[in-house]
N, C-alpha and C positions, 0 to 999 in steps of 0.2 A: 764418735758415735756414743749416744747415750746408751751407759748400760740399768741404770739405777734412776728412774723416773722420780722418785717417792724424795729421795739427796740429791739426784743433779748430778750425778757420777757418771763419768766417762770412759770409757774404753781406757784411755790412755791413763787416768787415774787408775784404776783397777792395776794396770800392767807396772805402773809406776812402785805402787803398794808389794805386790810380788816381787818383785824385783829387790827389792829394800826387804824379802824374807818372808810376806806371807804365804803360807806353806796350803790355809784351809780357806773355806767359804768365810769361817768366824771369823780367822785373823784378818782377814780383807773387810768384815763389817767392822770390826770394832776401830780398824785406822780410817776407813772411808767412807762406811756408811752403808755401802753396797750391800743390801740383802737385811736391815734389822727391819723393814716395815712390811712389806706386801709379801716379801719374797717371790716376786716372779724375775728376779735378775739372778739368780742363785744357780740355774744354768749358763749361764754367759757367765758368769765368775770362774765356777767351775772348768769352763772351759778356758777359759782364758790363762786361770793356771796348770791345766793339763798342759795347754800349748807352753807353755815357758818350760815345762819338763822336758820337751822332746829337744832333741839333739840337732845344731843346723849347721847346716853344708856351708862352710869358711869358704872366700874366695881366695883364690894364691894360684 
């Protein structure tokens, strides 16, 4: 899914960026793009690294 209309950013781009340590909305603009123009993806970022904070249920 696109999150970032304005760069062409994707969901999975986003989560990829987090992942590799971005912590803010910023750090996700400045490696991806996501959020320096319009800013209307700046909720979907946001949320997207909320979610990568939360804790997930392991199979075993």
């Amino acid at each position: 899914m696109y999150v970032c209309l304005c760069h062409g950013v994707t969901s999975h781009t986003v989560a990829d960026v987090v992942a590799c340590g971005a912590k803010t909305s910023r750090e996700v603009a400045t490696a991806c793009g996501a959020g320096l123009d319009c800013g209307r993806c700046k909720r979907t970022v946001r949320a997207i690294i909320a979610a990568s904070q939360e804790p997930r249920a392991c199979a075993g």
